[in-house]
C-alpha positions in Angstrom: -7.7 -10.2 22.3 -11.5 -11.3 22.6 -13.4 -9.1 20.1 -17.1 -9.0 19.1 -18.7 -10.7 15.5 -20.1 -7.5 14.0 -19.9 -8.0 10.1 -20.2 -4.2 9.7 -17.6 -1.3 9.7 -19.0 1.9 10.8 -18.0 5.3 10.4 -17.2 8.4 12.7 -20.3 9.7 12.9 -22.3 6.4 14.1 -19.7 6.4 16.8 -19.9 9.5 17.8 -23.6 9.4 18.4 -23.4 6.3 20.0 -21.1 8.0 23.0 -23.3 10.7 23.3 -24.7 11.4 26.7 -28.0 9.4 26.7 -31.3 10.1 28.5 -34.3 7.7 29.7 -35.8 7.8 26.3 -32.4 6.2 24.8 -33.7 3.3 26.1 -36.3 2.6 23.4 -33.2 3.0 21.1 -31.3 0.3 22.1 -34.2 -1.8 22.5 -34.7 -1.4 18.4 -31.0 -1.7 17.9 -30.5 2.4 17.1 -27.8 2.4 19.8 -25.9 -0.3 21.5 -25.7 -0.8 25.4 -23.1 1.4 27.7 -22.1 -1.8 28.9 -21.0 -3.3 25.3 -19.4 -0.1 24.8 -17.5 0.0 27.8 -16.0 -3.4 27.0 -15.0 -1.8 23.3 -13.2 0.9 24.9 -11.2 -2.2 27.4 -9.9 -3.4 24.1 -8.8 -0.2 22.5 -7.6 0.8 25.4 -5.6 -2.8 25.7 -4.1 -2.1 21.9 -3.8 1.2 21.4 -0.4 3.4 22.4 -2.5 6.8 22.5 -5.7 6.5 23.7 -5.2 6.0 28.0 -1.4 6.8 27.1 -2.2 9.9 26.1 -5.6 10.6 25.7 -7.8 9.6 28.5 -10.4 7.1 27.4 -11.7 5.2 30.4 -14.7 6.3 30.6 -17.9 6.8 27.9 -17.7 10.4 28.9 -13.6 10.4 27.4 -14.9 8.5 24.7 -17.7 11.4 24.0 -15.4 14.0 24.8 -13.0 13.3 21.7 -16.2 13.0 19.2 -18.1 15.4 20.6 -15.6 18.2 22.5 -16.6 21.0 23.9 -16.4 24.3 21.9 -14.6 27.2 23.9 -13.9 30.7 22.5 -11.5 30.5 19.9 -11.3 26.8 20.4 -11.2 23.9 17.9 -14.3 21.6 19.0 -17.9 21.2 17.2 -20.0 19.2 20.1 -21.5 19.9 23.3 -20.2 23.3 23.9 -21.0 26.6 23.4 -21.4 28.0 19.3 -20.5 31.2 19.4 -17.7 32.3 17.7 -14.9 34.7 18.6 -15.3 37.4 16.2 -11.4 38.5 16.8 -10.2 35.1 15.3 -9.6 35.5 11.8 -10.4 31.8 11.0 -13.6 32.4 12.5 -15.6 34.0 9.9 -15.0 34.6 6.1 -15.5 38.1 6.4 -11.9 38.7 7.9 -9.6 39.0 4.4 -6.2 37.3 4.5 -3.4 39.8 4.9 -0.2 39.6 3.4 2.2 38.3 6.4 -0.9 37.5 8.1 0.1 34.8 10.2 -2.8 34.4 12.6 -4.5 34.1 8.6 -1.5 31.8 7.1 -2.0 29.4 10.4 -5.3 27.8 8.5 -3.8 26.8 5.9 -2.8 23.3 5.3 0.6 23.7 6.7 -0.3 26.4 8.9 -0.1 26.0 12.7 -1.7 26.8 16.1 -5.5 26.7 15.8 -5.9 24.8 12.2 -3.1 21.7 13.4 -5.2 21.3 16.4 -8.5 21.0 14.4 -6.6 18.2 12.5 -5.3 16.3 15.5 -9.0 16.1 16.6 -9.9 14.9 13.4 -7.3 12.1 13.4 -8.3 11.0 16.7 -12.0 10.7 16.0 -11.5 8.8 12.9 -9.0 6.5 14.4 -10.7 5.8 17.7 -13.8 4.8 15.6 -11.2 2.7 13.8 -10.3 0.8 17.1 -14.2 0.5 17.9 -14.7 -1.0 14.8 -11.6 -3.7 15.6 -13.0 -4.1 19.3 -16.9 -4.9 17.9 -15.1 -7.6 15.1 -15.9 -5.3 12.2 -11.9 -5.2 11.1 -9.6 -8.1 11.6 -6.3 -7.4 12.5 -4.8 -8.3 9.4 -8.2 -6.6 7.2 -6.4 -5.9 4.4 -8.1 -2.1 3.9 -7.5 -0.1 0.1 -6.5 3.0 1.3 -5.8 4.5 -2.5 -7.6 3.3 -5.2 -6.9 2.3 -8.4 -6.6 4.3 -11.4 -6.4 4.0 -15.4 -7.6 0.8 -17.9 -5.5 -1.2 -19.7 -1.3 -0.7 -19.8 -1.9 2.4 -18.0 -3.8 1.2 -15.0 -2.5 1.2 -11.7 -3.6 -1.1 -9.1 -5.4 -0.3 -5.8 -2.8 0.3 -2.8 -4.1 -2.2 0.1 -2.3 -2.4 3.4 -3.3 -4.5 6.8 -5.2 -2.8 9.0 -2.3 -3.7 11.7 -0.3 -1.7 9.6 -2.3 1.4 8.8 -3.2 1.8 13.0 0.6 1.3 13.8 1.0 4.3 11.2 -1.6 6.3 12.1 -0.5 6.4 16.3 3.0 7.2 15.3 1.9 10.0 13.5 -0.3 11.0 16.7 2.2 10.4 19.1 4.7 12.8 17.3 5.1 15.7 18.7 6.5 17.3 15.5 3.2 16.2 13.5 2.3 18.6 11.0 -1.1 19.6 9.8 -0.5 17.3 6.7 1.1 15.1 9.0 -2.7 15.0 10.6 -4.5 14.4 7.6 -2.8 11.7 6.4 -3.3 9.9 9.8 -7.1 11.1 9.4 -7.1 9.5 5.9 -5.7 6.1 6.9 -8.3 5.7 9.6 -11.1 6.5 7.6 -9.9 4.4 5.3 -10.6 1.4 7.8 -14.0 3.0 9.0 -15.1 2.8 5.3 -14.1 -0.9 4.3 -17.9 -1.6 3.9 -19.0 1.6 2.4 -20.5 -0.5 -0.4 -21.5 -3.6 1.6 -25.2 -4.1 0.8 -25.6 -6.0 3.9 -24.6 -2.5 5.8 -26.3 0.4 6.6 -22.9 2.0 7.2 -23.1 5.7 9.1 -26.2 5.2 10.8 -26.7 1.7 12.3 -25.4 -1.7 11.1 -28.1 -4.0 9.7 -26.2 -7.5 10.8 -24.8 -6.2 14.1 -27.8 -6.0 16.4 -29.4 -9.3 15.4 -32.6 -8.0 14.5 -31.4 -6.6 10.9 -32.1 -7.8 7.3 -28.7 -9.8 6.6 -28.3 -13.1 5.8 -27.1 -15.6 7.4 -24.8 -17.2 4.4 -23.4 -13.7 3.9 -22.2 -13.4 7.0 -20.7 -17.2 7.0 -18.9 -16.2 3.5 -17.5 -13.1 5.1 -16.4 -15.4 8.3 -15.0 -17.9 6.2 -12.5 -15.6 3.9 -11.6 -14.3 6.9 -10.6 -17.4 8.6 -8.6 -18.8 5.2 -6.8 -15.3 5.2 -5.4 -15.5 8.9 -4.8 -19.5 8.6 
């Protein structure tokens, strides 16, 4: 695979504005970098679609409209989405509104819970597969490497007590997460912990100075404020890593 040279990681939310449906006056936005071109995302979503076992297999994701559909679904009564659709809510679903109590054997109530079913393990699938498809995006614009090695649990404790941060490859962590998606006994747990490993990835330059991570990269457009020799370091451990 062919990807893109972006330094910067992004997370969920920049990708999900970036698939939003876009008007005439999005095109000022791209011109100042605020929003990258259809037709570089449309090649991002050729590569995920290339690597990934869930997105195409089982989730459509050919289109930028698939693409916007998974970060920004549509809202139906009683449904699980937060995006383009409708806001109202359906005051008969207990989950709904914090006015309805939790009754004992309750299990319209028990279902969200963490390990609860139905409506609450659905909101957590959607979760995972936002946070991981931005995790492919940021693979298919060169912000992860396959082999990134990504801290997905930090470490804790000083001295003889101190544990080490828990790193894994980012080939690794998507391999995990899309098993976890493709099981059709997930759990709601099962969910988050797929959610957590992608986010993971999507964060790897949370601190990065050099990115304006969450609402635009400042290296990735060409126009922003990084430098040049920050980028080559970042190039150059890459490259002594994978050789």
């Amino acid at each position: 695979l062919v990807t893109d040279d972006c330094d910067c990681a992004e997370f969920q939310s920049f990708w999900k504005q970036q698939f939003k449906e876009r008007t005439p006056k999005d095109d000022k936005k791209i011109e100042e970098g605020k929003l990258l071109p259809e037709e570089s995302l449309q090649i991002y979503l050729g590569i995920v679609n290339y690597g990934s076992g869930v997105f195409t297999e089982s989730m459509p994701l050919t289109t930028l409209a698939d693409a916007n559909n998974i970060f920004n679904p549509e809202k139906s009564k009683g449904g699980t989405g937060s995006g383009n659709g409708s806001k109202t809510r359906d005051a008969d679903n207990p989950s709904a509104t914090s006015s309805k109590k939790k009754k004992k054997g309750d299990t319209k109530a028990d279902s969200n819970s963490g390990s609860g079913t139905g409506t609450n393990i659905a909101k957590k699938r959607q979760d995972a597969l936002q946070h991981t498809l931005a995790a492919w995006l940021n693979f298919a614009r060169g912000a992860l490497d396959w082999d990134e090695d990504i801290v997905i649990q930090g470490g804790t404790g000083t001295g003889t007590n101190a544990k080490p941060a828990v790193t894994k490859p980012f080939s690794e962590i998507i391999a995990e997460v899309e098993a976890i998606l493709n099981d059709p006994d997930a759990t709601a747990e099962d969910y988050q912990h797929a959610r957590k490993l992608a986010e993971s990835a999507n964060k790897l330059d949370k601190n990065n100075p050099d990115c304006d991570t969450g609402t635009g990269s400042k290296s990735s457009s060409g126009t922003g404020t990084a430098t040049q020799d920050t980028k080559t370091t970042k190039k150059s451990r890459r490259f002594r890593r994978i050789r």
